[in-house]
Structures are given as C-alpha cells and as structure tokens.
C-alpha positions in Angstrom: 0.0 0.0 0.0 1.2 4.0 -0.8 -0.6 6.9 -0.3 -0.8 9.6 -3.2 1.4 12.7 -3.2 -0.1 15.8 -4.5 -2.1 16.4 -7.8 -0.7 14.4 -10.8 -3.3 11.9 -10.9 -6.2 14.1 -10.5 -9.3 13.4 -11.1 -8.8 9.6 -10.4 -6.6 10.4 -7.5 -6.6 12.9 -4.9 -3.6 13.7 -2.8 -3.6 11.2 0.7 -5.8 8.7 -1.1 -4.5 5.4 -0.4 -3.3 2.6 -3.2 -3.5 -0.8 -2.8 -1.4 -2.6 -5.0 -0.4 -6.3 -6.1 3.2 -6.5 -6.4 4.9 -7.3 -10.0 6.9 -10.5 -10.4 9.4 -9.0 -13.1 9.9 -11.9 -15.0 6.4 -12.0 -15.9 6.0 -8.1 -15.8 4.4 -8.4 -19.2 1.6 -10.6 -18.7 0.3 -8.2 -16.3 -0.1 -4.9 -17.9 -1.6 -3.2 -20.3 -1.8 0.4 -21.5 -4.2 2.6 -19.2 -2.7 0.1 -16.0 -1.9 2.6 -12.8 1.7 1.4 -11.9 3.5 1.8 -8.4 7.1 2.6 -9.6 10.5 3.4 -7.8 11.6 7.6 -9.0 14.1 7.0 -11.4 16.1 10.1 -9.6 14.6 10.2 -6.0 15.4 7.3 -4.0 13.5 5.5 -1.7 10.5 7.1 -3.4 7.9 5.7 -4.9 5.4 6.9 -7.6 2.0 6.2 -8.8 1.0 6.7 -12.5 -0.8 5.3 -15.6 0.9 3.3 -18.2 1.1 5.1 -21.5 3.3 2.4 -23.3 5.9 -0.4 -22.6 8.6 -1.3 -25.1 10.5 -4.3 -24.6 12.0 -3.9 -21.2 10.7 0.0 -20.6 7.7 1.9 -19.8 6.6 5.4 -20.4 4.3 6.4 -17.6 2.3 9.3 -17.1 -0.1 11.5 -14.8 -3.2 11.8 -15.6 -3.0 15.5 -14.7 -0.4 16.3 -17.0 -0.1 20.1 -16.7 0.9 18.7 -13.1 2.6 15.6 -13.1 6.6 14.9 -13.4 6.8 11.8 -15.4 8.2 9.8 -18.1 7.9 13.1 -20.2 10.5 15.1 -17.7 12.2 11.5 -16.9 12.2 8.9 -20.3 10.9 5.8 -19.7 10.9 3.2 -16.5 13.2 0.8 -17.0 11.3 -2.9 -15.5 13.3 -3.6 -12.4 12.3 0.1 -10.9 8.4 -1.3 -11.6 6.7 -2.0 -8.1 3.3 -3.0 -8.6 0.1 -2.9 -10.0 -2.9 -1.2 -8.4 -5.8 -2.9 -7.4 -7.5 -0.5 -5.3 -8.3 2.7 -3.8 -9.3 4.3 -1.1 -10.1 7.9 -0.3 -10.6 8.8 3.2 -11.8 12.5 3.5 -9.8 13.7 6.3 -6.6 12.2 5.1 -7.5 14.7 1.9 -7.5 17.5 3.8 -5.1 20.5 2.8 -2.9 22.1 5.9 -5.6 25.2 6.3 -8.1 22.6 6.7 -10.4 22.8 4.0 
C-alpha cells in the first residue's frame, strides 16, 4: 500500500488517497499490464521514493508512464521511460478517506 502525493493523478486520484497494490513478479511483468494500468514505480532520480501513474506504453523492457493531470505531473515526459526492475506493482484499489484529503488550512 502508498498513499498519493499531491495532484498528478487528479481526477482519479486525490492527494492522501490510499493505493492498494499487487506486487509485480518481473519476469512476468508483461503478462500483467496493459496500457491505461496505474503502476507503483521506484523515481528514477529520488530514491526511496515511490510513484503512482498510468501506463502510457511499454517497449521491450521499458515503460513510459504518465499523470493523468499532465499540466501537473513529473513523469516519463520530464524522466524517459521506467526501466522494468524500478516497476513496483500494479494497483488494485483505492481508497479515499476524506480527512486524510485534507489541505494544511483545513479545508
């Protein structure tokens, strides 16, 4: 399980919404997904941090993965493409709790 950062996924997810996710056996990575998938993935240049996006395309080994907020979202079009080891998992589920949502002023 993560919880979502800020407002790259919006309107599917808001920020403190939590994923639920099924973790990806790399060797059959590519039985699993498919284009529109939203991926758990390690930041290719922040470690120990992990991401949540939706799969735009995989080619052979890497995947291009975006926000679907995209005037808000740093993602394979600031970063190129995932390589499959930093892949975590594959969402399943979500939950939005409302006070977890709520912004530092409260509202």
């Amino acid at each position: 399980m993560c919880r979502v950062k800020g407002i790259s996924m919006l309107p599917t997810l808001k920020h403190g919404d939590l994923v639920i996710y099924k973790a990806i056996n790399i060797n059959y990575i590519n039985d699993c997904l498919e284009k529109g998938s939203i991926v758990i993935s390690k930041h290719p240049l922040k470690a120990n941090y992990l991401i949540v996006k939706r799969l735009e395309r995989k080619e052979k080994d890497k995947y291009f993965i975006i926000g679907d907020n995209k005037d808000f979202s740093k993602d394979s079009r600031h970063f190129g493409f995932i390589q499959k080891q930093n892949l975590v998992g594959i969402a399943e589920s979500f939950l939005s709790l409302p006070i977890l949502n709520k912004s530092s002023d409260g509202k």
